[in-house]
C-alpha positions, -999 to 999 in steps of 0.1 A, spaced: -548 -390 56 -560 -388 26 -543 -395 -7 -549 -385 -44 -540 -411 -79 -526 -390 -107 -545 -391 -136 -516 -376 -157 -490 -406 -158 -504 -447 -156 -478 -473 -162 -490 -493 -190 -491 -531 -191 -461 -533 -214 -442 -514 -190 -451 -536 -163 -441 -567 -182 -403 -550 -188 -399 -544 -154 -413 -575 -143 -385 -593 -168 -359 -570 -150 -370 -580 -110 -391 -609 -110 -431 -607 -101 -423 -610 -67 -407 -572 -66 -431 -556 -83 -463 -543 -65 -493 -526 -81 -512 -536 -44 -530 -505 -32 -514 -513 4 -481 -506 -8 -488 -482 -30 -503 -464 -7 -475 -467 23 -452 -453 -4 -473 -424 -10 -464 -402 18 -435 -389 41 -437 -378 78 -449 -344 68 -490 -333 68 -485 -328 31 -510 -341 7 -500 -380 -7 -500 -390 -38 -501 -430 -49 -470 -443 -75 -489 -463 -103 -465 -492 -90 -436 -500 -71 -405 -518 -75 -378 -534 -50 -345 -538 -71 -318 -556 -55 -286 -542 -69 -274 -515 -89 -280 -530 -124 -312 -539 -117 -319 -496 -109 -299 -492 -140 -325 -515 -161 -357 -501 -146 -342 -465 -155 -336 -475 -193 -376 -484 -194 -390 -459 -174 -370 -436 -197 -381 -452 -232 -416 -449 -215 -410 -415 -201 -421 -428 -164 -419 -407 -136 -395 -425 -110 -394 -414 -71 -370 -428 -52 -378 -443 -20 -354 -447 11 -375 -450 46 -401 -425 42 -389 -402 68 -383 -367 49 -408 -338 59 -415 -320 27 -435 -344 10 -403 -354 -12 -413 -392 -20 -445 -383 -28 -454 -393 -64 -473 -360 -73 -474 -373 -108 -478 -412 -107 -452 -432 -123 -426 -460 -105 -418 -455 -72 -383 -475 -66 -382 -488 -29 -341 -492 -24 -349 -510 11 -334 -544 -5 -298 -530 -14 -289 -531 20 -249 -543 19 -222 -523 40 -196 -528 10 -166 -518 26 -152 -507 61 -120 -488 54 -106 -487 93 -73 -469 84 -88 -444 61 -121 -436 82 -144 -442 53 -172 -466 44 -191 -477 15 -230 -481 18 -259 -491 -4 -291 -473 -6 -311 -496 20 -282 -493 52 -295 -470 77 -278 -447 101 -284 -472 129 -278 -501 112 -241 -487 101 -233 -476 135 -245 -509 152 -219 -528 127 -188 -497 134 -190 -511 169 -162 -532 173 -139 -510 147 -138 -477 172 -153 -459 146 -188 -442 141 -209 -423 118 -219 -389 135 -247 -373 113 -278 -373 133 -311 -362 121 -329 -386 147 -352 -407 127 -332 -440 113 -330 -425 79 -314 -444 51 -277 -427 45 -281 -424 5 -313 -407 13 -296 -385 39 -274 -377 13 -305 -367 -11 -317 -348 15 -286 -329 25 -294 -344 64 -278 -335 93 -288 -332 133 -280 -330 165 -240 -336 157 -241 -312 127 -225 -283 153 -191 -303 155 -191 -331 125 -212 -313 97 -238 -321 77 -242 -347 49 -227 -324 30 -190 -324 43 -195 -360 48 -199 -375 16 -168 -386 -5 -185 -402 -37 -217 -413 -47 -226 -438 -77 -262 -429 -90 -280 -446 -115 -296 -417 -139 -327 -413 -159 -312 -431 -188 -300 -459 -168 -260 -449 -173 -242 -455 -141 -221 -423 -127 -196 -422 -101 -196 -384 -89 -157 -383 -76 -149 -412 -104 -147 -452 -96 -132 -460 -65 -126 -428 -55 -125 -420 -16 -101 -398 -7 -103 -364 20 -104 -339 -7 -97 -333 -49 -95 -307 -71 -102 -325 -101 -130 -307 -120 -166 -299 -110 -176 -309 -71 -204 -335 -91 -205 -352 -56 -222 -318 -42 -244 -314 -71 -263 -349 -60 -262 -341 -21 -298 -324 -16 -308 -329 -53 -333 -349 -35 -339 -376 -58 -345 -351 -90 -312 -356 -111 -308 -397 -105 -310 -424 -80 -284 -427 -55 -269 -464 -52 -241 -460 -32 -222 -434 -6 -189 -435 6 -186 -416 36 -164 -404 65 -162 -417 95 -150 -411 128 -131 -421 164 -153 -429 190 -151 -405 214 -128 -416 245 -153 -391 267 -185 -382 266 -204 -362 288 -237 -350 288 -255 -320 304 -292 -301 311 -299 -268 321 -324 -245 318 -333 -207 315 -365 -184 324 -367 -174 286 -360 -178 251 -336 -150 249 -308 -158 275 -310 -199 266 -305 -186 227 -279 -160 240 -259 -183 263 -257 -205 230 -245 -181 207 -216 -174 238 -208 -208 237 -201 -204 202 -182 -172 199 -159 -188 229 -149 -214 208 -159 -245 225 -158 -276 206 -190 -290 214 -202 -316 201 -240 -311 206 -263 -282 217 -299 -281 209 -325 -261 220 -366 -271 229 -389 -239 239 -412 -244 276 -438 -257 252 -415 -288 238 -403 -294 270 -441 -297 287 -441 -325 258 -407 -341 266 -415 -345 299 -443 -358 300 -438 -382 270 -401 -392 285 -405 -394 317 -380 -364 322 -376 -365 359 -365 -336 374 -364 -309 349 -391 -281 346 -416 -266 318 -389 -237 307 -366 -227 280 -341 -255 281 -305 -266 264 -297 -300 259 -259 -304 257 -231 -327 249 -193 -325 251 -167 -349 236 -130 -357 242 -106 -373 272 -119 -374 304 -98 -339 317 -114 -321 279 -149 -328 283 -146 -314 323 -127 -284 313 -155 -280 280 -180 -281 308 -166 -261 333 -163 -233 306 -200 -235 288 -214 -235 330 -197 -203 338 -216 -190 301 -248 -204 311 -248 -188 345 -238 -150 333 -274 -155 312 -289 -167 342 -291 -205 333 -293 -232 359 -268 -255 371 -261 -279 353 -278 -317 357 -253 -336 341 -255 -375 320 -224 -393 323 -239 -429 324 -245 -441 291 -282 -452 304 -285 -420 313 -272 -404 278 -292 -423 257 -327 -412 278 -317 -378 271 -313 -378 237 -341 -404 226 -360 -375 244 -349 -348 223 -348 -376 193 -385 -381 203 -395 -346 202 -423 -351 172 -442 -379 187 -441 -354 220 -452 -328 203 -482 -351 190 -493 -359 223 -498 -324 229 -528 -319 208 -542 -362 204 -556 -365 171 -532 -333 155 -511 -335 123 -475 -317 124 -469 -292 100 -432 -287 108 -406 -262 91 -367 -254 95 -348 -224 91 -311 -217 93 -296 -184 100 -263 -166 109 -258 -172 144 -255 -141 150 -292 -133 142 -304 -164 157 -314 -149 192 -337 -121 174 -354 -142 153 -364 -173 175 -383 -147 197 -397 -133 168 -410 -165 158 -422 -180 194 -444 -145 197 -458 -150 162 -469 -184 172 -481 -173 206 -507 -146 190 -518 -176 169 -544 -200 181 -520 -227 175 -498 -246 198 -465 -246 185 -433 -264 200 -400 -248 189 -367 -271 189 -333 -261 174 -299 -277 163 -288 -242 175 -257 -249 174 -251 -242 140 -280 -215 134 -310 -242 127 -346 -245 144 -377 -260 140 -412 -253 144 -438 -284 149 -471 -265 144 -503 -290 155 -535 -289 135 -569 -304 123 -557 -320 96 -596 -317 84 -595 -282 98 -586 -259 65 -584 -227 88 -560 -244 110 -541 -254 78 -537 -219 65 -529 -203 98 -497 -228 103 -484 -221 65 -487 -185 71 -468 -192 103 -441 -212 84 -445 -186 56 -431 -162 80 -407 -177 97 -392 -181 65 -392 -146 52 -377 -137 86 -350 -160 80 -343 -150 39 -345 -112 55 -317 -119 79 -288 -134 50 -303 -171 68 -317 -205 44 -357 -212 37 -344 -248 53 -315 -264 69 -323 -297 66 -355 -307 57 -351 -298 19 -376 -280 -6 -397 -308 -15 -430 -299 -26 -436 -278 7 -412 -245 0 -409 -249 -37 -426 -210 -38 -395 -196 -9 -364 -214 -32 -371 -189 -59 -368 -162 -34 -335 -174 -23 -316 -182 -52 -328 -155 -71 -338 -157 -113 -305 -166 -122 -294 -193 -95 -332 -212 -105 -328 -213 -140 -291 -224 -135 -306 -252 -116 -332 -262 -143 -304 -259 -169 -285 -288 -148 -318 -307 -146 -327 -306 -179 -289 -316 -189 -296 -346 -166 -329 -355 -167 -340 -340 -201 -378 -362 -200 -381 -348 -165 -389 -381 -150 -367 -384 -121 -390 -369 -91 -410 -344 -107 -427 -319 -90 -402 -316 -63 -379 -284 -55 -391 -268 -83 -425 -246 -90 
């Protein structure tokens, strides 16, 4: 790919001496390697080079870079793993990209109160892998190892989303550093408890500001029991329609499930052959998971087979090995890289939607005949669950034709979505890729609301600019 340097912003010498008196030479990079691996997410979007880029190690440190990139009015893009699809990191306007990968401390394991502490560099894996020997786990899943504050920028959620929520329902507090370099705790120092109704939600103001009203530094979150059960299952349908429908049955029965996700005949053709999916067939298929006690998850089952056969699904093929579990899911976790393979030498465009549930049958038809008149292939997948889906549209990436026929694709799959009461995206956040459909959803009012709380926050507009807004 490649990138563009912003002419508009260059971070002068004096600046670079500051921070250099903050973090030491040795965590400040001007290299055009790094610059340029911080330049871009996962998304086909164009990338854009930071003038430099810093590593701070603790939260003072992001509070002293802040107070000089604001005397210096430098645009500052925080940077978790580089995993977002919406061109979020990218530094569309120069400036100091802040790597938080060295803040990587788990602060505090609360076991009796089912909360932790993080800082900015402790991924989703990395959390989990030290939960082990407490019983306790966090659930929210959007399949890459994201860092957790930057799940929280990003509003994240996944494959668990259906039964534990997203990042929003899952953050208690947040500290974040903003532009002027004063330190804020959103539910007040220390804070971590199930619920408050002590002024203004501030903690919901920061999850999905995406990195445009302050840095995050820390997240205390929720966590949860390991499940005592857990029981995996695969079955599959002869089209969209009746796999979508037997979901939304699923749903309305009131099963508890824990996961339920969706991949068209097209992302299965991928999965198969990318995973080594033995056994399972090129068709409209649901990838399921139940938790609970042994005697829960069996009578969860039981109930969701008896749905999926009145819409003519197929038995069941069921994962109760852990071995076998995880092959499952790294499948449906793999699903991008299998949709790459598809089309060697491709670029994803890829777009979410959310919609009632209600409306989600209707509308992933709608959008899997668009993309069939197209002369794209196009994989569909969906946390269906709770009303989201994806579509992973492979192109040229020095085709321009090809370009424009996947954004009028994604361009339509969102109006589909606003028409129906349903979100421009679920999960992946506005970025700099559906800055022109926010507008459309929130209406005059609710956007110049939001600019009103940015420019009470970040009145230089230095934190992330160029992102959610046009």
């Amino acid at each position: 790919m490649s990138f563009f340097t912003s002419p508009q912003v260059q971070v002068s010498s004096k600046a670079i001496e500051l921070l250099n008196g903050v973090l030491g030479k040795e965590n400040i990079s001007t290299a055009e390697s790094v610059r340029d691996h911080h330049s871009r997410d996962e998304s086909s979007l164009q990338a854009f080079l930071p003038d430099c880029v810093v590593f701070p190690k603790d939260t003072l440190q992001v509070s002293e870079c802040m107070k000089i990139c604001y005397a210096h009015s430098l645009p500052v893009i925080p940077f978790g793993t580089g995993t977002g699809l919406e061109g979020g990191i990218t530094a569309v306007k120069g400036g100091v990209c802040m790597d938080l990968s060295h803040m990587k401390q788990i602060l505090s394991v609360n076991q009796e109160d089912f909360d932790c502490t993080v800082q900015p560099g402790v991924t989703r894996m990395m959390l989990n892998s030290d939960l082990r020997a407490t019983g306790l786990w966090f659930p929210v899943d959007p399949g890459a190892d994201a860092s957790l504050c930057g799940m929280a920028a990003t509003s994240a959620s996944g494959t668990n989303a259906v039964r534990y929520g997203t990042m929003r329902e899952n953050v208690m507090n947040l500290e974040v550093v903003l532009s002027n370099g004063d330190v804020l705790h959103s539910a007040g120092g220390g804070r971590r408890t199930r619920k408050t109704a002590a002024g203004y939600n501030m903690t919901n103001l920061f999850v999905g500001s995406e990195g445009t009203l302050g840095v995050i530094t820390q997240a205390t979150l929720r966590l949860y029991g390991i499940p005592e059960a857990t029981l995996s299952a695969v079955c599959q349908f002869q089209s969209v329609q009746s796999a979508v429908d037997a979901t939304v049955a699923t749903l309305q029965a009131g099963i508890p499930i824990a996961r339920i996700e969706f991949l068209d005949d097209v992302q299965m053709k991928a999965c198969i052959n990318y995973s080594n999916l033995e056994g399972l067939q090129e068709l409209s298929t649901l990838f399921l998971e139940f938790h609970g006690t042994d005697d829960s998850v069996k009578a969860q089952a039981d109930v969701v087979g008896e749905i999926v056969q009145l819409n003519e699904g197929s038995d069941f093929m069921y994962a109760t090995e852990a071995e076998d579990r995880n092959k499952l899911w790294t499948a449906r976790h793999s699903a991008f890289y299998a949709a790459s393979s598809l089309r060697p030498g491709s670029r994803i465009l890829t777009t979410d939607v959310c919609v009632p549930i209600s409306e989600l049958p209707e509308i992933i038809t709608q959008t899997k005949n668009d993309i069939s008149k197209s002369s794209l292939l196009g994989p569909i997948v969906g946390h269906v669950g709770d009303g989201n889906f994806h579509t992973l549209l492979l192109i040229d990436p020095e085709d321009e034709s090809e370009r424009k026929i996947a954004k009028d694709l994604a361009n339509r799959m969102a109006q589909r979505a606003l028409a129906v009461g349903g979100t421009c995206t679920g999960e992946h956040g506005i970025g700099i890729g559906k800055r022109h459909l926010l507008a459309e959803e929130l209406g005059q009012v609710g956007i110049q609301t939001m600019r009103s709380i940015k420019e009470a926050l970040d009145p230089k507009g230095i934190m992330n600019p160029g992102k959610v807004f046009l």
